[in-house]
N, C-alpha and C positions, 0 to 999 in steps of 0.2 A: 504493500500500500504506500500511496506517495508521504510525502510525511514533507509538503513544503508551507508550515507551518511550524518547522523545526525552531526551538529558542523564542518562538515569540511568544507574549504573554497580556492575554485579551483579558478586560473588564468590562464586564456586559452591565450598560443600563436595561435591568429588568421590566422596570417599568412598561405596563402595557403592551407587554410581548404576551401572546398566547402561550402556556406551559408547554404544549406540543411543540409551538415551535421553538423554546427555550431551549428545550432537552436538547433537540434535532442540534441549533446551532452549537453545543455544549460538546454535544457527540462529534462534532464535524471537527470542532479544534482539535479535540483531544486525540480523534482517531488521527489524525494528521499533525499532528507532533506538538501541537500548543499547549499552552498550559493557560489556566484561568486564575488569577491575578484576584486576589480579596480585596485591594485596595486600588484606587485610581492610581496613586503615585509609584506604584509596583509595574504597571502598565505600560505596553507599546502600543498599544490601538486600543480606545472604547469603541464597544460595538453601541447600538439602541437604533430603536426601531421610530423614535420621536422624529419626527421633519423639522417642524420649527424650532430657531433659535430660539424663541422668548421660552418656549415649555423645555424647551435643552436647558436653559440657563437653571431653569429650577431645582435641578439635581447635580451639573457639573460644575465643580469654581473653574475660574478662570486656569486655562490651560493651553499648552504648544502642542498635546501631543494628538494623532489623529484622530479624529470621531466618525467613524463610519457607519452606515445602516447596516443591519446584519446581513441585508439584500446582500452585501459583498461577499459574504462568505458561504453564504449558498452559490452564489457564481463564481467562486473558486472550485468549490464543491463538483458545481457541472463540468467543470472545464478540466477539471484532472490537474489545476496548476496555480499559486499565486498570482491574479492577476492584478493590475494596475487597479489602485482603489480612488484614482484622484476622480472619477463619474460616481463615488459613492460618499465623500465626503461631502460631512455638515459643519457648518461656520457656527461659532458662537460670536460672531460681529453682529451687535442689530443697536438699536435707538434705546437704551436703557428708560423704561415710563417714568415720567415725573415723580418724585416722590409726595406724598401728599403730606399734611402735616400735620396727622396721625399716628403718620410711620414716624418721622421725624421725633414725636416728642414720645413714642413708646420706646424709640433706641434710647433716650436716655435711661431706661429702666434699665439698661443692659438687657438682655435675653429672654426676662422674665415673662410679659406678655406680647407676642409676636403677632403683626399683622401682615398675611402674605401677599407677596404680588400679585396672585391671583382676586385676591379679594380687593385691594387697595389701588392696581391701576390696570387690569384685565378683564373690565367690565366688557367689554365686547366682547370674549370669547365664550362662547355659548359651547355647552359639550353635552354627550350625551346624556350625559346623569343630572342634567341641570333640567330645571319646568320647559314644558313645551309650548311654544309663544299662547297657545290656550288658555293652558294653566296660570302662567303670569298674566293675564287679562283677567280672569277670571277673580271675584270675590267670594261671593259664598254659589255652588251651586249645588240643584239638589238635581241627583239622577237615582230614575228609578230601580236600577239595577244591586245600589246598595243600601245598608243596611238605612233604615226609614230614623232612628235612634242618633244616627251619626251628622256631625255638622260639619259638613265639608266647605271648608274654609282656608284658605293658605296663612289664613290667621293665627297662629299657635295661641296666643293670650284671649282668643276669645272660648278655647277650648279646656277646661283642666284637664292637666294632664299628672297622669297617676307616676309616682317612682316605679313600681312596675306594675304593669301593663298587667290585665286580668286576661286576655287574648292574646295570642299573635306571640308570645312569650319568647320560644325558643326563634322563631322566625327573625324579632328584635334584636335578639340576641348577637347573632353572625352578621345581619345590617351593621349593627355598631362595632365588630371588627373591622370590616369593611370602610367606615367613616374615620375610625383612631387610624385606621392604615393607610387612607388620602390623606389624613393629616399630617402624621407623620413624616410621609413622603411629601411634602410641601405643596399638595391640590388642594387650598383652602376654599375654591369654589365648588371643588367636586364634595368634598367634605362637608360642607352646607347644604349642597343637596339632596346627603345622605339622612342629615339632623332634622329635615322638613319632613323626611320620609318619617321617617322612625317618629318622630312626633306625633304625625298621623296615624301611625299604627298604636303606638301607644294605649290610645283614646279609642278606637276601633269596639264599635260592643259587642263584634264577633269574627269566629275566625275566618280568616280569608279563604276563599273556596276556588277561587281562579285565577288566572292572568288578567281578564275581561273586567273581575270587577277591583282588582286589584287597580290598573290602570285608569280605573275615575274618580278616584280620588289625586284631588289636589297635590302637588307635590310627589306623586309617582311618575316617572319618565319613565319611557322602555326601557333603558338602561338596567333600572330599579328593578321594574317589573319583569323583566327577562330573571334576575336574580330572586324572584318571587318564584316566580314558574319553577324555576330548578328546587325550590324549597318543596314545593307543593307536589314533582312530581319522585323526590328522590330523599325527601327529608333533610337534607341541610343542601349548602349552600358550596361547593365543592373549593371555592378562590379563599373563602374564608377560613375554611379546613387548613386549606394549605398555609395561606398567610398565618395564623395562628402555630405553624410549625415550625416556620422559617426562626430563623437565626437571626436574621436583621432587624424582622418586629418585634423579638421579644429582647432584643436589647434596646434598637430603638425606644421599645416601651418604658425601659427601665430609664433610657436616659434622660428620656424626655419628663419624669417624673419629680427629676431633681432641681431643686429650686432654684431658678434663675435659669434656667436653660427650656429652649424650647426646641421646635422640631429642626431649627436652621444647626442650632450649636450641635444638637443630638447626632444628625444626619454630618457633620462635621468631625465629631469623633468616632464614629462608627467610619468614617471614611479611612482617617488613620490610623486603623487596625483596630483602636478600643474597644474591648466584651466585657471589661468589670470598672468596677468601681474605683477600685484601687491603680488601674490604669490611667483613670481620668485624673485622678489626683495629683501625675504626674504632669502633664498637660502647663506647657511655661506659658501660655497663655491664658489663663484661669482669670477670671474677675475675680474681686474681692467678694461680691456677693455668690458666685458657682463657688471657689471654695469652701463658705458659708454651708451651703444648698447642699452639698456633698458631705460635710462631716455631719451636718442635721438631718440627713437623710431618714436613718431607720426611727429618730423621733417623730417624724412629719409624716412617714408611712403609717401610723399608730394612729389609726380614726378613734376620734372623741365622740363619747356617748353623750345624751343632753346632761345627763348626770355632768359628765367631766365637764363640760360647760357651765353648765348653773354656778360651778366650784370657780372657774373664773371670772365671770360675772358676778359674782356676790362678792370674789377681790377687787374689782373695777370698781364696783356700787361704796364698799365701803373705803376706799385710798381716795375717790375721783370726790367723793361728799363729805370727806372730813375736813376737807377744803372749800369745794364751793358744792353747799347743799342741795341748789336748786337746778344741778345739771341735771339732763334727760340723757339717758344711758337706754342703747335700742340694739338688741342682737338682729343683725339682718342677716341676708342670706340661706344657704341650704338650712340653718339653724331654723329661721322666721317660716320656714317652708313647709317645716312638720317633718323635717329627715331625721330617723331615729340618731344615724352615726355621720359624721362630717370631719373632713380633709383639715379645716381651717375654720376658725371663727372671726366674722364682721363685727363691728360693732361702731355702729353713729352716735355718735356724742354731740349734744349741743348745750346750749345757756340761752338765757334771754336775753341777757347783758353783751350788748356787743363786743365792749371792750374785753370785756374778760374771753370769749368765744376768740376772739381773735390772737390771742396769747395760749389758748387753751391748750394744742399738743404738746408743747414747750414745755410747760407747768407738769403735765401728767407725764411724758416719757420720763424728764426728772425725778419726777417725786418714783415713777415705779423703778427706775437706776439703781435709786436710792435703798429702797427698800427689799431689792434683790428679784425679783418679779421676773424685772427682762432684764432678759441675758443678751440679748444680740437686736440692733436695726440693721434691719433687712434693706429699705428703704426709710427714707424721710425726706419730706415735702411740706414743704412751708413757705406759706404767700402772705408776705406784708401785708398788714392794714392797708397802708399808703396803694400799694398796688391790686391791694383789691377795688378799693375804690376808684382807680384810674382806669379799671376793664368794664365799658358797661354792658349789660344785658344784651343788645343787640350784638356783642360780638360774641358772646358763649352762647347763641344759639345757633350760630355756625360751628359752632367748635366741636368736634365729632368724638371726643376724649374727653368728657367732661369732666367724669374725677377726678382727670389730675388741676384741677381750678378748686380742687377742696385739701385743706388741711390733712394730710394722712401720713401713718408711720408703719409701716409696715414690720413686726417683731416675731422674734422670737421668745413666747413668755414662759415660765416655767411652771408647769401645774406641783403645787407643794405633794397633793399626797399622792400623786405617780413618780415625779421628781426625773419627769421629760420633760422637751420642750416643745410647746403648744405654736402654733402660728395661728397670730391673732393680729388682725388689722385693723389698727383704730384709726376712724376715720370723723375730721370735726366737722360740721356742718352751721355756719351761722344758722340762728333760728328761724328766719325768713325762708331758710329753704331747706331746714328740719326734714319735714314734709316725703317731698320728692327727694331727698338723699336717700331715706328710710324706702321707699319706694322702687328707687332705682329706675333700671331700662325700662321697665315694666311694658309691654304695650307700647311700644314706641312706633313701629310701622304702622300699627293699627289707628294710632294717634294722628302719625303725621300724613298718611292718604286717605282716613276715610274725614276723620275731626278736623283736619286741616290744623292740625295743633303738634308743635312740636315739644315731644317731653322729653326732659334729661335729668340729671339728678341735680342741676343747679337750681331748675326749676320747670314752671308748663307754659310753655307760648301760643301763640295765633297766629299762623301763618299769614297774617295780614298784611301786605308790603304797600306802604304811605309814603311818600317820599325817601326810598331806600330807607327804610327803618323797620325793624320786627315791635310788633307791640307786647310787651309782656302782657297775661292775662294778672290783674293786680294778685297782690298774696294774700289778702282775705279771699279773694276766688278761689286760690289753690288750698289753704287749710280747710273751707267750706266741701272742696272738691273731695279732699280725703277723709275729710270726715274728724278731722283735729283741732281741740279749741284753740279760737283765736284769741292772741293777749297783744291790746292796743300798745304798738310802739313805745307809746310815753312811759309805758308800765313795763317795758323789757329793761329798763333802767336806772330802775326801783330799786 
């Protein structure tokens, strides 16, 4: 057998290659003297089956060395010979999209929450797994084919949706491998179309019985529903199986778990050989927050019961009002949610009193320093009085990242009677916009296309444009709106 693939050593972008024809090309090097390469920088030639630059870019950094379609090596393959690959090379030269200033002000987090290019400046590309121009026109519709119970909506917040699902269970199940493993691999819009999916099934008040009726619901593309079908006629999901086995997702998974790193740094060290922990460590490149995120690992993996919460919350309520009594101390998040066990605890803190609300994370990381509580900030964000007041309202309802416009410290706290440490995010909210901090996204798409109102956790607007200006809805409309008594101004400063 010819073997003129002697000494060279391919890394295949997997990505969206059929398994069948994975193998074949895997079979083709090795029978013919190649060898395959774990790492890019081990590499003489990537292979991948991707055309476009911009979806190349998402998996390869920058590099010299060649990137060919696998097409080449099956037409080695025919021909009995190495041939000429310059009719199969792909360019990673293209127009880098703007960055928005989103991205912008998440990199300062360092790694911790990442917004991908797919999501941030590749709104035109439309892909399989994504709504079908139907379905995104579409608000509520009803078809008679499912279930009469079901409110099909591409709405999720008009739907409650159950932690798990009373139907559709094991079906969800392999979806959401499916979604963490677009994610992973940095297809944050394929990802999203997996979470609209699976949100609709969730809610679902019986089990799916078809393709036909699978596909009328909101939020299932063919993509989706072809991976229905295979559930329904074979009992699971065959890519999920396998994803689930692989080597790269279950470290991926892991790495991507560690605090301050997401799927870009993950996919970054798994490229340089790293499978453990103690690898990454070594890493000369480490932020101060990923070394952090890496020795607090096996603490942060330790889900808090509402018990072990209540237990830090009652240290917050008595440290944070032995000083100023009149604070409002609010657990949001999976906590506010009714989730028995939780990753990390929220917690909004406000005053009536401006002045003091404006001092207030200062005053409390301190005093908790002091008293041994926290152990480590993670993060810390802190906006002048002066500079609050010089942002008006019309410009944070453009601002697409609202939290970071509020006070917050991001910690490592120490729970006394487990004697780990907890990740608790204190977050301060002046009182005027208490409210929607506690609240959060809530309902935000639903807000801003159907109500013509846009919500954030600074606060709730009205899409009303007057002379280039947004008008806020006043803030006794939003405390009346949530249902929170109102306390007149004059008397926050009492």
């Amino acid at each position: 057998m010819s073997r003129f693939f002697k000494n060279w050593k391919f890394y295949i972008i997997d990505i969206k290659i059929p398994k069948d024809r994975l193998d074949n090309c895997k079979n083709q090097i090795i029978n013919h003297g190649g060898q395959l390469a774990e790492t890019i920088e081990c590499a003489d030639v990537l292979l991948t089956i991707l055309k476009t630059p911009l979806r190349l870019a998402r998996y390869v950094p920058e590099t010299q060395k060649p990137i060919c379609s696998i097409d080449w090596v099956e037409e080695c393959q025919k021909n009995g010979q190495r041939v000429p690959y310059d009719g199969y090379l792909i360019s990673l030269n293209f127009e880098k999209p703007y960055e928005t200033s989103r991205s912008l002000e998440k990199e300062n987090l360092g790694d911790t929450i990442e917004i991908s290019q797919s999501e941030s400046s590749i709104s035109d590309e439309r892909t399989s797994e994504s709504y079908t121009d139907e379905e995104q026109n579409s608000d509520i519709e009803t078809v008679d084919d499912l279930n009469p119970h079901f409110l099909n909506t591409k709405y999720e917040c008009l739907r409650p949706t159950p932690l798990m699902p009373e139907h559709n269970q094991s079906l969800v199940e392999l979806l959401e491998v499916l979604e963490h493993s677009r994610e992973l691999n940095g297809e944050g819009r394929n990802a999203l179309a997996y979470r609209h999916a699976i949100s609709a099934l969730k809610v679902y008040p019986c089990d799916i019985k078809s393709y036909k009726e699978a596909r009328k619901i909101i939020g299932i593309g063919p993509k989706i529903g072809n991976h229905i079908k295979e559930f329904l006629s074979k009992g699971t999901i065959p890519e999920a199986e396998e994803i689930m086995a692989s080597e790269k997702y279950q470290t991926l998974d892991l790495f991507s778990r560690v605090y301050g790193v997401g799927h870009k740094t993950a996919l970054a060290w798994y490229r340089k050989g790293y499978r453990t922990m103690r690898e990454c460590m070594k890493d000369p490149y480490l932020t101060h927050v990923q070394r952090l995120g890496l020795e607090l690992f096996d603490d942060f993996q330790k889900k808090m019961s509402r018990r072990d919460i209540q237990e830090i919350l009652n240290i917050l309520d008595k440290e944070i009002k032995s000083i100023y009594p009149n604070c409002i101390i609010t657990p949001v998040g999976g906590y506010r949610r009714g989730k028995e066990f939780n990753g990390d605890l929220d917690v909004v803190i406000s005053h009536p009193q401006e002045e003091v609300a404006n001092n207030l994370l200062n005053v409390i990381v301190e005093m908790l320093l002091d008293s041994g509580y926290l152990k480590h900030k993670l993060f810390y964000g802190h906006i002048s009085a002066k500079n609050k007041k010089s942002i008006p309202n019309a410009l944070f309802s453009f601002h697409r990242n609202v939290m970071d416009k509020l006070d917050k410290c991001f910690c490592a706290f120490i729970q006394p009677s487990a004697q780990i440490c907890r990740q608790v995010d204190l977050i301060i909210a002046p009182y005027s916009q208490y409210p929607t901090a506690v609240l959060g996204w809530t309902g935000e798409d639903y807000a801003k296309k159907e109500k013509k109102m846009t919500f954030a956790s600074h606060g709730l607007f009205s899409n009303v444009i007057s002379r280039k200006r947004i008008h806020a809805i006043s803030e006794r409309d939003v405390f009346d709106i949530l249902g929170i008594p109102w306390l007149e101004p004059e008397m926050r400063n009492c």
